[in-house]
C-alpha positions as CSV (number, residue, x, y, z in Angstrom):
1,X,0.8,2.9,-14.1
2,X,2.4,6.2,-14.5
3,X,-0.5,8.0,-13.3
4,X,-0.1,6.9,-9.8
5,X,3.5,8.7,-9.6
6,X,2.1,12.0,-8.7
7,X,0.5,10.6,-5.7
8,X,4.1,8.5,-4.9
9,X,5.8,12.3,-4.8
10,X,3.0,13.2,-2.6
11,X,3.6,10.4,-0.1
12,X,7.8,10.3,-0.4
13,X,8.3,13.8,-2.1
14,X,12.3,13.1,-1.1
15,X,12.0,10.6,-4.2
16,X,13.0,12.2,-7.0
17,X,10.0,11.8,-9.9
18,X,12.9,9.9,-12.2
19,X,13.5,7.8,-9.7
20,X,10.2,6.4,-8.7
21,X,9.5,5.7,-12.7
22,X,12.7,3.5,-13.0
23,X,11.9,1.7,-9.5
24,X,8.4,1.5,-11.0
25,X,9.6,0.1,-13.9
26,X,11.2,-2.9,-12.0
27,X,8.5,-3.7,-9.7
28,X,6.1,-4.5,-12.5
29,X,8.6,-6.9,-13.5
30,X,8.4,-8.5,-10.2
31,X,4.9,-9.1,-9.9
32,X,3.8,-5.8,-8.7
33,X,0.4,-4.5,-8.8
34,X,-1.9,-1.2,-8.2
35,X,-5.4,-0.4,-7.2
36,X,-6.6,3.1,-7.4
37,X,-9.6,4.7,-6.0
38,X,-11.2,7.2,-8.1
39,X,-14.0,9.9,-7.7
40,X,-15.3,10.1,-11.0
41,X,-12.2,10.6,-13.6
42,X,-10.0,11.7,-10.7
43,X,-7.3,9.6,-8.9
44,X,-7.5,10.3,-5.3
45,X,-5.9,7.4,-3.7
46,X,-3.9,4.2,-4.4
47,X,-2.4,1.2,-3.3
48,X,0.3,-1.2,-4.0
49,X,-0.3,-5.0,-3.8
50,X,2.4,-8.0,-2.9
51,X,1.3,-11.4,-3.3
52,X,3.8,-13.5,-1.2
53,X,4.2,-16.5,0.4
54,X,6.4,-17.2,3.4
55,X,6.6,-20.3,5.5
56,X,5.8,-18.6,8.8
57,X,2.5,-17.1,7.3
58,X,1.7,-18.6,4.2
59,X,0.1,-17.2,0.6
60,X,-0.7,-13.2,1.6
61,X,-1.0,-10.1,0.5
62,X,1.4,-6.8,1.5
63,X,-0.2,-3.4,0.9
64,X,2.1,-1.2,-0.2
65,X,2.6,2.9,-0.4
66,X,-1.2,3.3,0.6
67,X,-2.2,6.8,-0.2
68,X,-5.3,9.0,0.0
69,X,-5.5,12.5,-0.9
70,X,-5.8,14.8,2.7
71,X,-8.9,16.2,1.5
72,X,-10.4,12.7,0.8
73,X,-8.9,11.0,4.3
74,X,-11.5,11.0,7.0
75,X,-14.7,9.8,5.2
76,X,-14.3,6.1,5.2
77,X,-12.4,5.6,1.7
78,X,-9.7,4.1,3.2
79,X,-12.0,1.4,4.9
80,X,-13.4,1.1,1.6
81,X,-10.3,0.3,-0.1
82,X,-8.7,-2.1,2.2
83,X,-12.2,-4.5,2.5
84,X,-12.1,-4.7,-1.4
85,X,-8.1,-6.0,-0.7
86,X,-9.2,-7.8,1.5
87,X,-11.5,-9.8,-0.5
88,X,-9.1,-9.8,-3.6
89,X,-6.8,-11.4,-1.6
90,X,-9.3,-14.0,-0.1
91,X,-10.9,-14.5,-3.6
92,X,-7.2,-15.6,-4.7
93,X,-6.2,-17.6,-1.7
94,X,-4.4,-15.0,0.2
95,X,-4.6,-16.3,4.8
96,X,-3.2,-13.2,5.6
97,X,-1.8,-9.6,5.3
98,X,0.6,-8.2,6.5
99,X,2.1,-4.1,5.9
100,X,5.0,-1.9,7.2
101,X,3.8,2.0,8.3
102,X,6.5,4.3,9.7
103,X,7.1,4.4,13.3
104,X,6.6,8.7,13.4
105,X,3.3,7.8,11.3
106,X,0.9,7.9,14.0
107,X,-1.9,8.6,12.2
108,X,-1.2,5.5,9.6
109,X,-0.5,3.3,12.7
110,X,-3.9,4.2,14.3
111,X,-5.9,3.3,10.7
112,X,-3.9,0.1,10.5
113,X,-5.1,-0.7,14.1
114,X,-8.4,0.3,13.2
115,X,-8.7,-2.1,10.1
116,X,-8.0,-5.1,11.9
117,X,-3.3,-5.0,11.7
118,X,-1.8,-6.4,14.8
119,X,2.1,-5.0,15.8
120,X,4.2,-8.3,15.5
121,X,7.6,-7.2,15.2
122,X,10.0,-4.5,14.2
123,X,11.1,-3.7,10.3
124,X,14.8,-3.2,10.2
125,X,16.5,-1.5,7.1
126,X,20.4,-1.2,5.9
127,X,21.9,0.9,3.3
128,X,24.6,-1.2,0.7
């Protein structure tokens, strides 16, 4: 799993390195899971993966810190990747999936369009 944090700095590089170990460190313990796409040896994109269940959807799966490389975006890996979620989560009894992309992240909000996402409803977020 640690191989994956270099392309978390890429996506969030305001998360300190240190920080996004220990946090990585927890997840796993909470039923977090990676994919990662490679081009030979080379990691040039991942994924997060969420299995949940909630009453108003049911059994799905939540993508999570999707990233690609720049110089890989643009030539259908991303498709790639989200079909073969797509099917894990069917071949595990996932109904639906459902993801949250930042409102300034055009680009991300076009792609999710693209593969199929719908906007349902607003993510709201409070600091403790």
């Amino acid at each position: 799993m640690g191989t994956i944090i270099p392309l978390l700095r890429a996506l969030n590089p305001a998360i300190s390195e240190t920080v996004l170990k220990e946090r990585l460190q927890e997840m796993l313990l909470n039923n977090y899971h990676c994919v990662g796409v490679f081009d030979e040896e080379r990691l040039i994109g991942i994924s997060g993966l969420w299995i949940l269940n909630k009453y108003y959807v049911g059994k799905h799966l939540e993508p999570d810190n999707v990233y690609l490389l720049s110089e890989c975006q643009g030539k259908g890996i991303g498709k790639r990747l989200m079909n073969w979620i797509f099917d894990y989560g069917k071949s595990i009894g996932c109904v639906a999936s459902e993801l949250n992309c930042y409102v300034k992240n055009e680009a991300g909000q076009r792609f999710w369009e693209q593969q199929g996402y719908k906007k349902v409803a607003y993510h709201y977020q409070k600091e403790l």
